[in-house]
C-alpha positions in Angstrom: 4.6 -19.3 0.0 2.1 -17.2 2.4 2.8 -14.1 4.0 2.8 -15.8 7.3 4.8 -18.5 6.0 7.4 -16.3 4.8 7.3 -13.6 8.2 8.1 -17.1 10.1 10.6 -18.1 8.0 12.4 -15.0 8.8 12.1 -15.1 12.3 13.3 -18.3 12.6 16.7 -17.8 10.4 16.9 -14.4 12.4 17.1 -16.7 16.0 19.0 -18.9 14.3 21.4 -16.1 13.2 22.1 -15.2 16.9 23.1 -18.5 18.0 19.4 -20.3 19.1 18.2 -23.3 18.5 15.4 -23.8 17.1 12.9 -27.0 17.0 9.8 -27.6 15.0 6.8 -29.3 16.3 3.7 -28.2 14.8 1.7 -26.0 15.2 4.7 -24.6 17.4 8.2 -24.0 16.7 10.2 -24.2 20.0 13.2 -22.0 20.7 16.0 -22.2 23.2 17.7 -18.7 23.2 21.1 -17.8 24.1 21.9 -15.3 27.1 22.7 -13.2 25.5 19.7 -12.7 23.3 17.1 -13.2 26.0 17.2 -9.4 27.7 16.4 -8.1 23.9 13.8 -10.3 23.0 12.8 -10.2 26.6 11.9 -14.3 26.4 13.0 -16.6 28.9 15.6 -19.3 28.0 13.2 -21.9 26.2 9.7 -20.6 25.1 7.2 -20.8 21.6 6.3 -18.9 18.7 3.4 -19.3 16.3 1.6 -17.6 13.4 -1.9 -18.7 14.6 -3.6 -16.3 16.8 -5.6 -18.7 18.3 -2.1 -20.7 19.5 -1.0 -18.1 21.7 -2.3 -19.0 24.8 -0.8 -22.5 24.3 2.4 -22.5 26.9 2.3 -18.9 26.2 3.3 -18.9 22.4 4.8 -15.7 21.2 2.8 -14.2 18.2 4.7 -14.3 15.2 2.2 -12.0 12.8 2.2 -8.2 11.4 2.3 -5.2 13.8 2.8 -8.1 16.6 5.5 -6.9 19.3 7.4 -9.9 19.5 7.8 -9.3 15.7 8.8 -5.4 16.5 11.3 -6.9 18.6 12.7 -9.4 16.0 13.2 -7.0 12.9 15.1 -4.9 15.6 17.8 -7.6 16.4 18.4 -8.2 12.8 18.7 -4.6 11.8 21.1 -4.0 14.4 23.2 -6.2 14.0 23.0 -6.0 10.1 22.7 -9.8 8.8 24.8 -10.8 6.6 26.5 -14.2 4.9 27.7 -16.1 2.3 26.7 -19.0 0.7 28.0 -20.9 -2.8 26.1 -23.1 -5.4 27.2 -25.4 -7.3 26.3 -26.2 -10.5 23.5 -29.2 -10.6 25.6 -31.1 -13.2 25.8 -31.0 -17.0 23.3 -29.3 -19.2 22.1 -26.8 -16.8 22.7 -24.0 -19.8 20.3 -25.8 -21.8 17.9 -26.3 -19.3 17.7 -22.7 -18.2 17.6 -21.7 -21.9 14.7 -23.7 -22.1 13.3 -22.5 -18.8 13.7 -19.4 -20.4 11.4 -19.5 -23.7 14.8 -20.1 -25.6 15.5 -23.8 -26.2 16.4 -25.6 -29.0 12.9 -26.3 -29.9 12.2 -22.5 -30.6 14.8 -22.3 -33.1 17.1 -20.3 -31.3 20.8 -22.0 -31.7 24.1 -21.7 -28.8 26.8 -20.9 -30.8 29.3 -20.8 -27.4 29.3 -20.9 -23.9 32.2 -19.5 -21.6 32.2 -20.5 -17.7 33.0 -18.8 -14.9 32.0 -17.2 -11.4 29.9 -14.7 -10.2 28.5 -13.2 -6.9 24.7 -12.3 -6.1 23.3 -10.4 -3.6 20.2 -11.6 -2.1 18.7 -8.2 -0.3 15.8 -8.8 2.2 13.4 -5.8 2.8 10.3 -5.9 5.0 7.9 -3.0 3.7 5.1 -1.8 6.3 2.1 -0.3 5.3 0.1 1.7 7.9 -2.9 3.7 8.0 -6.0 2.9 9.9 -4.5 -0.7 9.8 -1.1 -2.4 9.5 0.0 -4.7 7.0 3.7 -6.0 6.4 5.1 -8.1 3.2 8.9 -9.6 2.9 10.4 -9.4 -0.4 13.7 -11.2 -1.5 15.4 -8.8 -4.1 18.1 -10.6 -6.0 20.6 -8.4 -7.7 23.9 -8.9 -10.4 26.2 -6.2 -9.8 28.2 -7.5 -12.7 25.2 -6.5 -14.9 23.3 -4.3 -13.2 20.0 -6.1 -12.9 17.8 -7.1 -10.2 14.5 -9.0 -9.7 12.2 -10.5 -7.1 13.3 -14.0 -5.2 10.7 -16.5 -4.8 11.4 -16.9 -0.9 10.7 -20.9 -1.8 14.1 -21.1 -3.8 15.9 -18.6 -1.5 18.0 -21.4 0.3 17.3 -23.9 -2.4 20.8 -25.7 -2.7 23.3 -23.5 -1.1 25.7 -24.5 1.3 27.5 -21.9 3.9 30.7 -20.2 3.8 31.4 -18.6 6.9 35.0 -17.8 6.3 34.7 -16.4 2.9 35.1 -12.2 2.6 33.6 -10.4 0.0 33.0 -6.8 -0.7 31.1 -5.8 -3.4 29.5 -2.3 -4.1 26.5 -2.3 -2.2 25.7 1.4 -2.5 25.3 0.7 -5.9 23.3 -3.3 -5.1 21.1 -1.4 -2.7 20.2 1.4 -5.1 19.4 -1.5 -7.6 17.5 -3.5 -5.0 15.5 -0.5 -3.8 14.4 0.5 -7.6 13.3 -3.1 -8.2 11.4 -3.2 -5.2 9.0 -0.3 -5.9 8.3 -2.0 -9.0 7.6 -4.5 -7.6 5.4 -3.1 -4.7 4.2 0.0 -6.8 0.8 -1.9 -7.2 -0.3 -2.9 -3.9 0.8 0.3 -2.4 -1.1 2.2 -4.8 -4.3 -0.3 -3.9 -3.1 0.4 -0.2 -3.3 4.2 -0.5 -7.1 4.3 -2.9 -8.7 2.0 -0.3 -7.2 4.5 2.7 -8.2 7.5 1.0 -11.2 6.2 0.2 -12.0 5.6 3.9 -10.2 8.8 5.0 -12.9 10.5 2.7 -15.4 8.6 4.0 -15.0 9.2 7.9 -14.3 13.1 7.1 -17.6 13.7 5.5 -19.1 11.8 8.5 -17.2 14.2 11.1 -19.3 17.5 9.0 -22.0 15.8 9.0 -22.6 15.1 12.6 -20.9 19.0 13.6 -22.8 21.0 10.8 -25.9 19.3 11.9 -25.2 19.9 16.0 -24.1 23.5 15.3 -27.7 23.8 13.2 -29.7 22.9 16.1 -28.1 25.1 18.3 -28.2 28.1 16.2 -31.9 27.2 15.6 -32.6 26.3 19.5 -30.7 29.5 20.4 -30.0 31.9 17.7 -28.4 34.8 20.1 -26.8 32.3 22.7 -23.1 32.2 23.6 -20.7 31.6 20.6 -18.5 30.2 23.3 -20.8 26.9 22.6 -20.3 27.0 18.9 -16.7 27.7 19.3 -16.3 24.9 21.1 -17.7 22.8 19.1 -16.1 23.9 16.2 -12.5 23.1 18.4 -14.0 19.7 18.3 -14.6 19.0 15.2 -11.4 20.5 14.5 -9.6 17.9 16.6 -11.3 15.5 15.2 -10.5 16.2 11.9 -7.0 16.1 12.8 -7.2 12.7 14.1 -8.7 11.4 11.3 -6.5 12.4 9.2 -3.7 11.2 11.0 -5.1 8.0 11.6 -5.9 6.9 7.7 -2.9 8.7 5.9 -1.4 5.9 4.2 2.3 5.7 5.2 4.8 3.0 3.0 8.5 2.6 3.9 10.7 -0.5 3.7 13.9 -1.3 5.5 16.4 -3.5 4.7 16.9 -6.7 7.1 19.5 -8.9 6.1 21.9 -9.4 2.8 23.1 -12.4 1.7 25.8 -12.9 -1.2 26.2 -15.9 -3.3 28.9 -18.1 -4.7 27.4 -19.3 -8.3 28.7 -20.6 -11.7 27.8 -18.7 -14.6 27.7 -18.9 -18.2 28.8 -16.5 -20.7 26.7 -17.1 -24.2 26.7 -16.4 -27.6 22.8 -16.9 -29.0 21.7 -16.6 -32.7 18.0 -16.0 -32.9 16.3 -17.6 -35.8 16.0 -15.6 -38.9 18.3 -12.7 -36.5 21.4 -11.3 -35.5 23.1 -13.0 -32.5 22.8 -11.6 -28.9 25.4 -11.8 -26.3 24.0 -12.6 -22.4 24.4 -14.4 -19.7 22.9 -17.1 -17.4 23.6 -18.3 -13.7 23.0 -21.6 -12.2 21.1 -20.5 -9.4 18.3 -18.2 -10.0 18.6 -19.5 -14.1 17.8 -16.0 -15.3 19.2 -15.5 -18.6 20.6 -11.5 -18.7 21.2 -9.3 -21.8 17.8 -9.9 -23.5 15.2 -6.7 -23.7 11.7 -7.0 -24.9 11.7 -6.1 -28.8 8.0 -4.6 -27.5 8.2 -2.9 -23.9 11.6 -3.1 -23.9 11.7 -5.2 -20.3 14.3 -7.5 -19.0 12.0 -9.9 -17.5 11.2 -13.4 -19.0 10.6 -15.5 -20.4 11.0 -14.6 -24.0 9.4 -15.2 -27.1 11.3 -15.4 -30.2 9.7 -13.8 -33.1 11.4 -12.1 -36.6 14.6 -11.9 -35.9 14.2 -10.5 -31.8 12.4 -11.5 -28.6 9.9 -10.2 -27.1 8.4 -10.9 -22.9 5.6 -14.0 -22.5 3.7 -10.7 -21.2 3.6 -8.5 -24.3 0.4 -9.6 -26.9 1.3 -11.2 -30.2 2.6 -8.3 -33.1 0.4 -7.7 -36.1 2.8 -10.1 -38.3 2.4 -13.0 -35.8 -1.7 -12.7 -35.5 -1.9 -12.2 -39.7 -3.7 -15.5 -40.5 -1.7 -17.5 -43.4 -2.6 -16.7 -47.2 -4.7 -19.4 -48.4 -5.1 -21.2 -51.6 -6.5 -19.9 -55.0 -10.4 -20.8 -54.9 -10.8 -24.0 -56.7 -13.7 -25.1 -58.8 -14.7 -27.6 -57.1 -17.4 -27.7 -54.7 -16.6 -28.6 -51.2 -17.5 -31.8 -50.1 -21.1 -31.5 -48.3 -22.0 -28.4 -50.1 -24.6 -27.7 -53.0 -22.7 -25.7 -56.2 -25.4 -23.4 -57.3 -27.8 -23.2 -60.1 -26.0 -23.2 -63.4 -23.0 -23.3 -61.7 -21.7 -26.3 -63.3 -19.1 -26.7 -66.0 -18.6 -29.4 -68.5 -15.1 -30.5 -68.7 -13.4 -29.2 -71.4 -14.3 -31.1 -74.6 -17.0 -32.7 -73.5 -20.1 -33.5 -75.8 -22.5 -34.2 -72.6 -25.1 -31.5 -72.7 -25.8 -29.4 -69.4 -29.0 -29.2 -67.9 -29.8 -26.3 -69.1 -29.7 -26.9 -72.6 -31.7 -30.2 -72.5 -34.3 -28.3 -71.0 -34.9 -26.2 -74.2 -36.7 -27.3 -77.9 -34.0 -27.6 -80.0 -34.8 -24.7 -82.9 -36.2 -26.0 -85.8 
């Protein structure tokens, strides 16, 4: 899914959240707001929003795109009112286990054998942050960060599957730890984001370092030809334009330091069957994890390698290791081959006096019929 893609998705399930009503028709989605909603949105009752730029001046579309106010204004009516529901999956019928062992790396067909399989319930929490970078320009991602309180991991949501299959339940109260889900969440979302804010800050800097040494340049050179045009005049002047290039400086720098921070929009908890397992590796000891039937992530594995919990896995002597971790000296050693056989290969030329007679045999070899016999 695109970044515009998923910031409209989220706009729409936050109108949808507070009671609007909300009707597609491409490349505009038209939305009929409550009363209630309309003085904070500041939208009359019926109106349009689209990611397109060039579709706002159609019946006055509202811009639905990074740094855009009506945006601003969006992310501030979910975060005060704190979004939250609850939503259950059910199981898509028999053999999911094996499927998402599969899924996994850790099927059947790798060896790996499921000695047992106990049933039973859990609850996820589907965390939705929106994390803003700004410096000299604005950009803004949403991640979906899935975490298990019940074993203490988290990982990233493809915002594809987020609703995929679950069904409401408005009535049902839950209350998990979420001091403890949002500390998880938040870990697993610098992880996650630790690259492109990293590619985010070089490219700023880089720029920052850029305009800076264009700011000296142009002062140092003005203050040069007016020491050189008038080398006893008024250091009023030059102080002056020193205060400038001072400012200017200051400006600069505020404008391209490269700022991060994310905020948390919306949780979600979820109802979903889960399966406690028993797995014997081949040639290994057996490991005890864990599976759900929604996000089919099998818990309770780490990476023999870089120790991650991350799949899928790779089952190698006796332990797993992550699809992202190369191959271990064992598994790339090529196979012992064969003894060296006296036979030529077929296609090649044995070499000069090379040959042998078969054992017994009274046929003489080349190189003998080639000599006088001695007297």
């Amino acid at each position: 899914m695109s970044d515009a893609e998923a910031l409209r998705r989220f706009v729409l399930d936050a109108l949808a959240d507070v009671g609007a009503t909300v009707s597609e028709a491409e490349p505009l989605s038209w939305i009929h707001a409550p009363e209630r909603v309309r003085s904070g949105l500041e939208v009359p009752a019926t109106f349009a929003i689209t990611s397109d730029p060039d579709r706002t001046g159609d019946f006055e579309a509202e811009l639905v795109a990074p740094g855009s106010y009506f945006l601003e204004r969006i992310v501030a009516l979910a975060a005060s009112r704190g979004q939250w529901d609850v939503a259950r999956f059910e199981a898509p019928g028999a053999g999911w286990i094996e499927r998402s062992l599969s899924e996994a790396g850790l099927g059947s067909e790798t060896g790996v054998h499921l000695e047992t399989a106990e049933l039973g319930q859990t609850v996820l929490l589907l965390l939705s942050f929106r994390v803003t970078l700004v410096s000299d320009e604005k950009r803004e991602h949403f991640h979906l960060i899935a975490v298990s309180p019940t074993t203490g991991s988290a990982w990233e949501v493809d915002p594809t599957m987020a609703d995929s299959g679950l069904m409401a339940l408005p009535e049902a109260r839950i209350e998990p730890d979420l001091q403890t889900a949002y500390r998880l969440g938040a870990e697993k979302l610098r992880e996650t984001t630790r690259e492109a804010v990293g590619a985010f800050r070089a490219v700023s800097l880089g720029l920052l370092e850029e305009e800076v040494r264009r700011i000296f340049g142009y002062f140092d050179q003005t203050i040069e030809e007016i020491q050189a045009a008038d080398p006893d005049g008024s250091q009023d002047l030059l102080r002056a334009v020193r205060g400038e290039r001072d400012r200017r400086l200051a400006e600069t720098l505020e404008r391209f330091d490269p700022k991060a921070r994310a905020s948390l929009c919306a949780i979600r908890a979820i109802h979903v069957p889960t399966a406690l397992l028993r797995l014997r590796l081949p040639h290994g000891r057996g490991i005890a994890a864990t599976v759900d039937a929604w996000s089919r992530r099998v818990h309770g594995l780490a990476c023999d390698i870089c120790h991650g919990i991350d799949g899928p896995w790779i089952p190698h002597a006796g332990a797993v290791r992550c699809a992202r971790c190369p191959p271990t000296p064992a598994e790339s050693v090529r196979p012992r081959g064969r003894p060296r056989s006296d036979t030529p290969r077929r296609g090649t030329r044995d070499g000069r006096g090379s040959a042998r007679s078969p054992r017994g045999s009274t046929a003489r070899s080349r190189a003998s019929s080639g000599r006088r016999r001695a007297p």
